[in-house]
C-alpha positions as CSV (number, residue, x, y, z in Angstrom):
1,X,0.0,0.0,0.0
2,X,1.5,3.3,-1.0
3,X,0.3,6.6,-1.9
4,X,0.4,8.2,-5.6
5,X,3.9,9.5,-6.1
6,X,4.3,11.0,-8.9
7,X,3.7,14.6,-8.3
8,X,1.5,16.7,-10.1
9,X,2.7,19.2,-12.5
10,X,2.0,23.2,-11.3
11,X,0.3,23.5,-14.1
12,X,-2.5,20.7,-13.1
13,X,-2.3,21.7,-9.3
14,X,-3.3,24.8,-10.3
15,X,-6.0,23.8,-12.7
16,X,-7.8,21.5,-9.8
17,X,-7.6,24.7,-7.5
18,X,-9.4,26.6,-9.7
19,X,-11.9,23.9,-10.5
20,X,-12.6,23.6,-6.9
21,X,-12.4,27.4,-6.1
22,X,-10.2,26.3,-3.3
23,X,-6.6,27.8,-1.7
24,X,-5.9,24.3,-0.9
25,X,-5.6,24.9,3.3
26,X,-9.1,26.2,3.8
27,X,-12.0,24.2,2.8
28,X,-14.8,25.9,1.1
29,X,-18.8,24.8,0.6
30,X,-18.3,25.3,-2.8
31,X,-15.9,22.9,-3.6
32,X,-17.8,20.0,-1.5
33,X,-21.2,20.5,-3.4
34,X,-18.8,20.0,-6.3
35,X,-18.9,16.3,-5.6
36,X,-22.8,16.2,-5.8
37,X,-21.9,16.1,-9.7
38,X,-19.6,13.1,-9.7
39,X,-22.8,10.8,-7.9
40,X,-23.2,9.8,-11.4
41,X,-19.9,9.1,-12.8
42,X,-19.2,7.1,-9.9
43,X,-22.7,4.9,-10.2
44,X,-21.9,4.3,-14.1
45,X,-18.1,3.1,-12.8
46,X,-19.4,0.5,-10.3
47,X,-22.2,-0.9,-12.5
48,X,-19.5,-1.5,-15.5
49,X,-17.0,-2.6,-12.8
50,X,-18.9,-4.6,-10.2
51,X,-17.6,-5.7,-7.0
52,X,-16.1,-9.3,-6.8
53,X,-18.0,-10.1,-3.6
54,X,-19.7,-9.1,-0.5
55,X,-16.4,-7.4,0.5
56,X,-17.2,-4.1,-1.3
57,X,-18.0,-1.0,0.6
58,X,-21.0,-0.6,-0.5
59,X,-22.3,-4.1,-0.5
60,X,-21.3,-5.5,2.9
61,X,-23.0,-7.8,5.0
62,X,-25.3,-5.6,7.0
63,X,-25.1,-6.2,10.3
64,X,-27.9,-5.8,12.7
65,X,-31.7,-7.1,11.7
66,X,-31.7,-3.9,9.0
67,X,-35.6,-3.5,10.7
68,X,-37.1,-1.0,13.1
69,X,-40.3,-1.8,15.4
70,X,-43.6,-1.1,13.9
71,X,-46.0,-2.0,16.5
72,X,-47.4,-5.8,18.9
73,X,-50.2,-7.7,18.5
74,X,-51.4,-11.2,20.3
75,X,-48.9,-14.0,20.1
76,X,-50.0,-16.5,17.4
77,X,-48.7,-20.0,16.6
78,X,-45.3,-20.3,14.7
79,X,-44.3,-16.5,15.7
80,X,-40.5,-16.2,17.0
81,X,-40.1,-16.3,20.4
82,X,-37.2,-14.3,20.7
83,X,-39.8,-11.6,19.5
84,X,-42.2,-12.0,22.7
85,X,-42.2,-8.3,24.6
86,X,-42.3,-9.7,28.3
87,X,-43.2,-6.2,29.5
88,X,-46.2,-6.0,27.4
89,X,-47.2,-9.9,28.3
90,X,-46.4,-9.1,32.1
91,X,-48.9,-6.1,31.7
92,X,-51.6,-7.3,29.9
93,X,-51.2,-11.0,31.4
94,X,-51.6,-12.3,27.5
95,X,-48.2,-13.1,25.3
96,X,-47.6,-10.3,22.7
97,X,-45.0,-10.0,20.1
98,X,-43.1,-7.2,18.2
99,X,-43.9,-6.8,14.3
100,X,-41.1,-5.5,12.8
101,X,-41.1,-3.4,9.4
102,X,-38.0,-4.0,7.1
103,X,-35.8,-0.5,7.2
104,X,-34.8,1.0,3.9
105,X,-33.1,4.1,5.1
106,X,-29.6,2.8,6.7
107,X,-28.1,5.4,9.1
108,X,-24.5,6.2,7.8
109,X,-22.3,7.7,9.2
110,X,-18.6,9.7,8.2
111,X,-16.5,10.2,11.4
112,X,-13.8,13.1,10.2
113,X,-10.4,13.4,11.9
114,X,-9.4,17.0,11.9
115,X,-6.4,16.9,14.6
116,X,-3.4,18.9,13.9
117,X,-1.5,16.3,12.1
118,X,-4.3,16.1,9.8
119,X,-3.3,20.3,8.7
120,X,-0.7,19.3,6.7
121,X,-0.2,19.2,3.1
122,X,2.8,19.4,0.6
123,X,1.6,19.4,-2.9
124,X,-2.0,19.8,-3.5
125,X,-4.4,19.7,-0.6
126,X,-4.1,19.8,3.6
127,X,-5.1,16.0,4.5
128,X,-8.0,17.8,6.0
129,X,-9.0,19.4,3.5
130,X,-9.1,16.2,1.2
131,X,-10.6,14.1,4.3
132,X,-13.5,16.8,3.8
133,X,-14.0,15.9,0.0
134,X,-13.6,12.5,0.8
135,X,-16.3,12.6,3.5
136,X,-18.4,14.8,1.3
137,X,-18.8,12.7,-1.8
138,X,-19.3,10.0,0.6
139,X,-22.4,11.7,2.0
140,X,-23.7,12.8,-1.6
141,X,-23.2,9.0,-2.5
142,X,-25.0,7.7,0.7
143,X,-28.7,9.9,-0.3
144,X,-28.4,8.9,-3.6
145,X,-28.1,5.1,-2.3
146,X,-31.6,6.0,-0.5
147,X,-29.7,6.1,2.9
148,X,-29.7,9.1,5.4
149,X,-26.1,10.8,6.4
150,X,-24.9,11.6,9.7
151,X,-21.3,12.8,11.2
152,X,-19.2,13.3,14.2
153,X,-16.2,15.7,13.4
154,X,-13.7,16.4,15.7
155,X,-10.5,18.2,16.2
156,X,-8.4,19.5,19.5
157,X,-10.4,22.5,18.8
158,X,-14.1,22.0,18.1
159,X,-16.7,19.1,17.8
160,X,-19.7,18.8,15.7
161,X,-22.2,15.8,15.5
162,X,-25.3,15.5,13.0
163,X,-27.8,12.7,13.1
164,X,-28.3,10.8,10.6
165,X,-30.9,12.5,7.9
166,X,-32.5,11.9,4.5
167,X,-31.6,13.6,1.4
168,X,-30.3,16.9,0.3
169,X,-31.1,18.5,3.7
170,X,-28.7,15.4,5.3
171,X,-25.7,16.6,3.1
172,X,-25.8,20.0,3.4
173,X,-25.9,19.5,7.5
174,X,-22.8,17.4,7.0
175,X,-21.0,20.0,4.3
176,X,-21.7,23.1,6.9
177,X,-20.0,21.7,9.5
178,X,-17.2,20.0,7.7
179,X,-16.6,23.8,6.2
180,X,-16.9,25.4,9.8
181,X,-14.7,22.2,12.1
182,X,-12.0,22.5,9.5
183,X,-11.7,25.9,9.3
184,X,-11.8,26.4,13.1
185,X,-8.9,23.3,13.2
186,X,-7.0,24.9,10.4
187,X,-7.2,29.0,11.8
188,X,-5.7,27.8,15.6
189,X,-3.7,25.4,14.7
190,X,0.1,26.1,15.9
191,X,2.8,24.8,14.6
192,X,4.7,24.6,17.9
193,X,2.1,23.0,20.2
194,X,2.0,19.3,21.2
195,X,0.0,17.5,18.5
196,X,-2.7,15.7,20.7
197,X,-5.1,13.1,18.5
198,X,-8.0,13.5,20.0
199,X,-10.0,10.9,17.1
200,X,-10.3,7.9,20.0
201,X,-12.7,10.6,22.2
202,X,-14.9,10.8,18.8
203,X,-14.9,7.2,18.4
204,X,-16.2,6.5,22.0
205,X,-18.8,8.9,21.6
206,X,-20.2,7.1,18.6
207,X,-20.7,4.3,20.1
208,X,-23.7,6.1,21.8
209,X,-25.0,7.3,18.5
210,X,-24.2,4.9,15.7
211,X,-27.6,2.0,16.1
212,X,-26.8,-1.3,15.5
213,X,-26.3,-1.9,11.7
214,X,-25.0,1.7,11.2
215,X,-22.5,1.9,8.2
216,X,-19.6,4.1,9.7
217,X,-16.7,6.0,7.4
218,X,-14.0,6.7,9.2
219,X,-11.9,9.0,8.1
220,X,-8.4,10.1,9.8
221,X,-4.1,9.6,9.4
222,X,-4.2,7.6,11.8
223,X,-1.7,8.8,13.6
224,X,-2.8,8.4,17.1
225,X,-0.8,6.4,19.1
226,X,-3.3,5.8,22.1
227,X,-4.3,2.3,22.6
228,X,-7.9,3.1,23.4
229,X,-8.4,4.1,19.4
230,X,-8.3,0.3,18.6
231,X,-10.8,-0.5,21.1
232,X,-13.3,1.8,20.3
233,X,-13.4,0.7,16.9
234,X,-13.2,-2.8,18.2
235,X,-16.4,-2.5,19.9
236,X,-18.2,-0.3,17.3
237,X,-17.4,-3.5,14.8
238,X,-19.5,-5.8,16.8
239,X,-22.5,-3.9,15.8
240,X,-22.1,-1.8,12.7
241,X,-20.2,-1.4,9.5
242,X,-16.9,0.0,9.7
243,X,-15.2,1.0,6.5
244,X,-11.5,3.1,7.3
245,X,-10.2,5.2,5.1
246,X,-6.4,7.1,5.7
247,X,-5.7,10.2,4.0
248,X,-1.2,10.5,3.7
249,X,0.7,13.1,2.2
250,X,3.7,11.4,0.0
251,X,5.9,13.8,2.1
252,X,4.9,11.6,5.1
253,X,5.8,8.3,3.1
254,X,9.0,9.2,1.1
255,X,11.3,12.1,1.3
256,X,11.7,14.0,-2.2
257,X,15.4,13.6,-4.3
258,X,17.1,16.3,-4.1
259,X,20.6,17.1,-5.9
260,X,22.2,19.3,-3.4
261,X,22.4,19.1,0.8
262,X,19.2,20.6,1.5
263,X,18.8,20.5,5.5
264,X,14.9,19.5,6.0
265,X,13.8,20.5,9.3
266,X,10.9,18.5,11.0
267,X,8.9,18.2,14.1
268,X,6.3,16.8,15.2
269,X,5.2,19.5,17.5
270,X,7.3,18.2,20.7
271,X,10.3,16.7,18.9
272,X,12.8,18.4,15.9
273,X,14.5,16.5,13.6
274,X,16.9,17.8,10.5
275,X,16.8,15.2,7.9
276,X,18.9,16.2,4.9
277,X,17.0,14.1,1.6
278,X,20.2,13.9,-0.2
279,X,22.1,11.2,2.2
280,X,20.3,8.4,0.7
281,X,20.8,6.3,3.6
282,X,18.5,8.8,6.1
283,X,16.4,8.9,2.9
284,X,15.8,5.4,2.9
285,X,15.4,5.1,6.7
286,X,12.7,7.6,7.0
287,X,10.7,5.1,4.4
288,X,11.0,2.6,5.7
289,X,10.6,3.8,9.5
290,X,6.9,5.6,7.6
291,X,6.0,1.9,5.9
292,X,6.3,0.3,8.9
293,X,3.7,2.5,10.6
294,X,1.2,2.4,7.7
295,X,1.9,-1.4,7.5
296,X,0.8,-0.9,11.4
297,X,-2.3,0.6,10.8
298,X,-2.8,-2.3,7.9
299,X,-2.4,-4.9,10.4
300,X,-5.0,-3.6,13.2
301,X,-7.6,-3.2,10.2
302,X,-7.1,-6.6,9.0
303,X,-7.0,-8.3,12.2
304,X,-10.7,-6.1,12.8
305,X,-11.7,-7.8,8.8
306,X,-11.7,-4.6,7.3
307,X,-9.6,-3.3,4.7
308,X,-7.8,0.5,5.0
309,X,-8.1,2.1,1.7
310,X,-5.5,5.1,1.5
311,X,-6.2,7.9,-0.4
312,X,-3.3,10.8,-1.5
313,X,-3.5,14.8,-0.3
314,X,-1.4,15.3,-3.5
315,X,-3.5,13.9,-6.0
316,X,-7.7,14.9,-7.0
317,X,-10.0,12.3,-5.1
318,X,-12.1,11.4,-8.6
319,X,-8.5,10.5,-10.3
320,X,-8.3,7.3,-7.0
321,X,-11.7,7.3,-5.6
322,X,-13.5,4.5,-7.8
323,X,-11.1,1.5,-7.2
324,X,-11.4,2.2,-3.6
325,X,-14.8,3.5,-2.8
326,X,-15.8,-0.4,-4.3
């Protein structure tokens, strides 16, 4: 797994900025409706290029009975048990059972890391800024699958969460505060403060929104290192679908060739580092040291059966998005 690599020219970066309307750092409203227009291009994609098999994103097992309660009536012969409401039976003194009605709007969910390792961006886009596209034409996708879109978005500096809703109202509930949490991350963001990930809080609190059956995005680097991240997600894959996504910047992965000494100062907000890209051997060590970690993340995801599907801050999200999104 490795991000795209070969950089855009400045020509197309700046052709995809002004298609967006976007400066790249700040996310914009405008350049997340954008996606609404792509709904289609996507569909067409899948349906030429189905999935192999239930392990799609979009065609998961769903978990949970995928029906909501529509009202009792007297117990009959051959009804479930399990479906006998004691309460009512205790209360009336005669066995009742639930009816349940199948439920065709699934509540999804995109869960949107904004921390401060997430405002960084070398080439095209911030990672946040591309997690916010990412979660937006993930939202536009979602109401044109018939489902209703929810979110939790969080960052050191602000949290929003939106239950899950129907249609165009859902999106543009999602869009507003995607615009608003990112640019509240990005605008007190300093470069010199400790970088606390503060995703694993926004995990725990979705496990008292997400009902069972809940299809979950999750969106983030990934670069928290606090255990409690894994077990959140654990127990939030017992009962709903969880499909990760990872944004990385290829300056995270790979250090750039350079013909000349060229002193690269780096920190990580408590820690500062000079690597200089042209000794090939702390070029190569910073690779692999940053493969390892993704291969990490890889290996938690696997061992939870889901697959992490890594998408590039350098590169436009329709140029990787159909391969990935399947």
């Amino acid at each position: 797994m490795s991000a795209r690599r070969t950089a855009l020219s400045p020509e197309l970066v700046t052709q995809w900025l002004k298609t967006w309307r976007s400066d790249g750092t700040h996310v914009s409203s405008h350049e997340l409706m954008y996606y609404r227009s792509k709904v289609n291009a996507f569909q067409r994609f899948r349906r030429l290029h189905p999935p192999p098999g239930p392990s799609g994103a979009l065609l998961s097992k769903f978990k949970g009975r995928g029906m909501e309660f529509d009202e009792f009536r007297h117990y009959q012969a051959g009804d479930d048990i399990r479906a006998i409401d004691w309460r009512v039976t205790a209360r009336t003194g005669t066995p009742h059972t639930k009816l349940f009605r199948e439920e065709r709007e699934r509540p999804v969910f995109v869960v949107v890391d904004l921390s401060d390792s997430m405002q960084f961006g070398s080439q095209l886009l911030f990672k946040s800024v591309q997690a916010c596209h990412l979660a937006a034409s993930l939202a536009w996708l979602a109401v044109a699958r018939g489902d209703r879109i929810g979110a939790v978005i969080t960052s050191q500096h602000g949290h929003a969460e939106i239950k899950p809703q129907a249609r165009h109202h859902g999106v543009m509930q999602v869009i507003h505060h995607l615009v608003e949490q990112q640019q509240l991350a990005m605008n007190s963001w300093q470069p010199e403060q400790r970088h606390q990930n503060v995703f694993p809080k926004a995990l725990e609190r979705l496990q008292q929104l997400a009902r069972p059956g809940s299809i979950i995005y999750l969106i983030s680097d990934w670069l928290s290192d606090d255990p409690a991240l894994w077990r959140h997600c654990l127990a939030l894959q017992r009962h709903c679908q969880l499909v990760p996504f990872t944004i990385a910047d290829p300056l995270e992965l790979q250090l750039p060739q350079v013909s000349e000494h060229t002193p690269l100062a780096m920190t990580d907000g408590e820690q500062n580092v000079v690597i200089d890209p042209h000794n090939k051997h702390q070029r190569h060590a910073y690779a692999h040291s940053q493969q390892q970690r993704l291969q990490h993340v890889v290996k938690q995801w696997q061992q939870l059966g889901c697959p992490l599907r890594l998408f590039s801050a350098a590169d436009a999200l329709e140029n990787q998005w159909p391969g990935e999104l399947l």
